[in-house]
C-alpha positions in Angstrom: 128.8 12.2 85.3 129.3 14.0 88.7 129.7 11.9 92.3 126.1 13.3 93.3 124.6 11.9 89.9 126.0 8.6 90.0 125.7 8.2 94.1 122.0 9.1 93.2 121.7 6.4 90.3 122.9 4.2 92.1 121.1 4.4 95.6 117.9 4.2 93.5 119.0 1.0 91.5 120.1 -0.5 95.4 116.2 0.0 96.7 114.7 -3.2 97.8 118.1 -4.0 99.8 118.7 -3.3 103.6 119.2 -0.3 104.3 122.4 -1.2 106.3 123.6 -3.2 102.9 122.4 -0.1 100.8 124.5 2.7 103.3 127.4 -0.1 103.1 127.8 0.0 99.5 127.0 3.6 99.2 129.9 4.3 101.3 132.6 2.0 99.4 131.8 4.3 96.4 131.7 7.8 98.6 135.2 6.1 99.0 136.3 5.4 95.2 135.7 9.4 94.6 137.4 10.3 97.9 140.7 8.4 96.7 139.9 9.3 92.8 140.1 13.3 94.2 143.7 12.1 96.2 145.1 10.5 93.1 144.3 13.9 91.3 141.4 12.8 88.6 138.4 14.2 88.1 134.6 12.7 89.3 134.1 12.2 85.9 137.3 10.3 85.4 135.9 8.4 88.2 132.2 8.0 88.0 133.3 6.8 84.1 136.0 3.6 85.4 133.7 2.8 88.1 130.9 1.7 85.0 126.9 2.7 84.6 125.6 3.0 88.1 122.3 1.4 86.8 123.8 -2.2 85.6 126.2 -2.0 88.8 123.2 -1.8 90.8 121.5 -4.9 89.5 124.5 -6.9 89.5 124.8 -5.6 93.7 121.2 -6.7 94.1 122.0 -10.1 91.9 124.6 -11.1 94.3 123.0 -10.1 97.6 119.9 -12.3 96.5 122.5 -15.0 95.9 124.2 -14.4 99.0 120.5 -14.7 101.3 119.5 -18.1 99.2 123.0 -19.5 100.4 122.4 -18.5 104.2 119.0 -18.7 104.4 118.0 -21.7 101.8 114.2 -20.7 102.3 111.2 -20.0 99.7 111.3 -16.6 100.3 115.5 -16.3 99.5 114.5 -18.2 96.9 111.8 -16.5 95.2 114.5 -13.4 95.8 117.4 -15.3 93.9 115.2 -15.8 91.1 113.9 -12.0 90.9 117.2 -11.3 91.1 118.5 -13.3 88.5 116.2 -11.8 86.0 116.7 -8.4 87.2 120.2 -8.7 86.5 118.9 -9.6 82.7 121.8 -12.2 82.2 119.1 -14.7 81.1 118.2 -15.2 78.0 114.1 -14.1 79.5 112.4 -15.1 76.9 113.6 -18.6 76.7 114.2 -19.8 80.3 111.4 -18.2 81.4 108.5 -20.0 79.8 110.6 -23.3 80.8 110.8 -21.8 84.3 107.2 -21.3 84.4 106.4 -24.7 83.7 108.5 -26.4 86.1 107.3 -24.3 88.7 103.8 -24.6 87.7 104.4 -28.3 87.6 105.8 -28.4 91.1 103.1 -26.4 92.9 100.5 -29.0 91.1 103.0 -31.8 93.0 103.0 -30.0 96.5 99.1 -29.6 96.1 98.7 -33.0 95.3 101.6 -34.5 98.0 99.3 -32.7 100.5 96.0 -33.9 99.2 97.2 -37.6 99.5 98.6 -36.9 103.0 95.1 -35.6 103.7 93.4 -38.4 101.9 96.0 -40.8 104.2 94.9 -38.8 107.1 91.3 -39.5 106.7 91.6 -43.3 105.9 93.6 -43.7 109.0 91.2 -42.2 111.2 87.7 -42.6 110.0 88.3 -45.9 107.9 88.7 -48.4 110.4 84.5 -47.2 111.6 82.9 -48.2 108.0 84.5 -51.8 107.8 86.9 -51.6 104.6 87.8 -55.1 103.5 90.3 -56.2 104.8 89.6 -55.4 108.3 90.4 -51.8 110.3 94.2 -52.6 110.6 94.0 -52.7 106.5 92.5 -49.3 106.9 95.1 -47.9 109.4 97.8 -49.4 107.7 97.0 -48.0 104.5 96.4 -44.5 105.4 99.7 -44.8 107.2 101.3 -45.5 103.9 100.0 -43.1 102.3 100.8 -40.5 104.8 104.4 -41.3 104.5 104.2 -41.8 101.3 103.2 -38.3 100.6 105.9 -36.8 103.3 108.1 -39.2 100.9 107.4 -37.2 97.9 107.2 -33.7 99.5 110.9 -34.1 101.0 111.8 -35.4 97.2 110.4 -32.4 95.3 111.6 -29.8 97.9 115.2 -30.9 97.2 114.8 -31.0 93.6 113.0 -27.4 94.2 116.6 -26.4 96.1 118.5 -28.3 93.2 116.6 -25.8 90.8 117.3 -22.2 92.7 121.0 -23.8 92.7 120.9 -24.9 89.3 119.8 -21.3 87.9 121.9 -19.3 90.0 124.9 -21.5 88.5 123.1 -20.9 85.1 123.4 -16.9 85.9 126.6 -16.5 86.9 128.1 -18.7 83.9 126.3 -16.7 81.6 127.0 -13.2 83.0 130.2 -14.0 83.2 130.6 -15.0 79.3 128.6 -12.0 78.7 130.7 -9.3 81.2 133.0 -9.0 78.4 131.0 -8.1 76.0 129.3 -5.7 77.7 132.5 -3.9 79.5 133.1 -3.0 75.8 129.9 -1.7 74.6 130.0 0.6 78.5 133.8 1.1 77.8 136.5 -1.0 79.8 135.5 -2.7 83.0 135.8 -0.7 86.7 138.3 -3.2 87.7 140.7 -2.8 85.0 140.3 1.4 85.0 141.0 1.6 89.0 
């Protein structure tokens, strides 16, 4: 394969990066030909020990969506960790993602219902205490209170087991890729580290 073929490969696997992270890594392999040429072999000597542009590409794109949920620690970083992770293919898809549907499934039915008694709380507090609830209006006022924080309670719960989960999988991802790398550099020939 030619520079120009696999530069091309692989700025097309890199879409859906920055374009400043997409020119950065473009560049570091402009530079593996450049010294390739110096050390006298040929682009196809090169373009061969530096691997298949496409799978280098996801694994680039796998990392940088690890790298924004580690800085960022938002649900969009994290809903890009996760694409990430199965782009990269590492997971065993049609296992873990059934199960993965579930939980999150589950969770949004959580924050939905976290929020309704918040609400629910909300409305107690405020109009309760005018339709005389047994008990008297501090009962009322009270109780929404609780419920209130209550809710806030389980919302704060589920949205760290929600960043134990991102953590959990990208943990899951990068054990199993790397028990899997070596199988792999041998199917695509020996790995761009060892040939360079």
């Amino acid at each position: 394969m030619t520079r120009e073929e696999f530069l091309s490969r692989l700025k097309r696997g890199l879409v859906g990066l920055p374009m400043s992270s997409q020119a950065e890594i473009l560049s570091d392999y402009e530079t593996h030909f450049d010294d390739g040429r110096a050390a006298g072999r040929t682009e196809a000597e090169v373009s061969a020990a530096l691997g298949d542009p496409d799978r280098l590409a996801r694994e680039l794109k796998a990392e940088a969506g690890f790298k924004r949920w580690r800085e960022e620690k938002n649900p969009s970083a994290a809903a890009g960790a996760v694409m990430a992770l199965v782009g990269l293919g590492a997971l065993d898809i049609l296992i873990l993602l059934p199960l993965l549907t579930a939980v999150v499934s589950a969770m949004a039915g959580f924050y939905l219902a976290g929020a309704g008694v918040f609400i629910a709380g909300g409305g107690i507090m405020v109009a309760g205490p005018f339709f005389g609830p047994p008990g008297g209006p501090l009962f009322a006022i009270l109780l929404g209170l609780g419920m209130m924080g209550a809710a806030i309670a389980g919302l704060a719960l589920l949205t760290i087991f929600a960043v134990w989960l991102v953590n959990g999988l990208i943990w899951f991802a990068r054990l199993h890729y790397r028990l899997l790398k070596p199988a792999l550099a041998n199917t695509d020939g020996p790995s761009a580290d060892a040939r360079l």
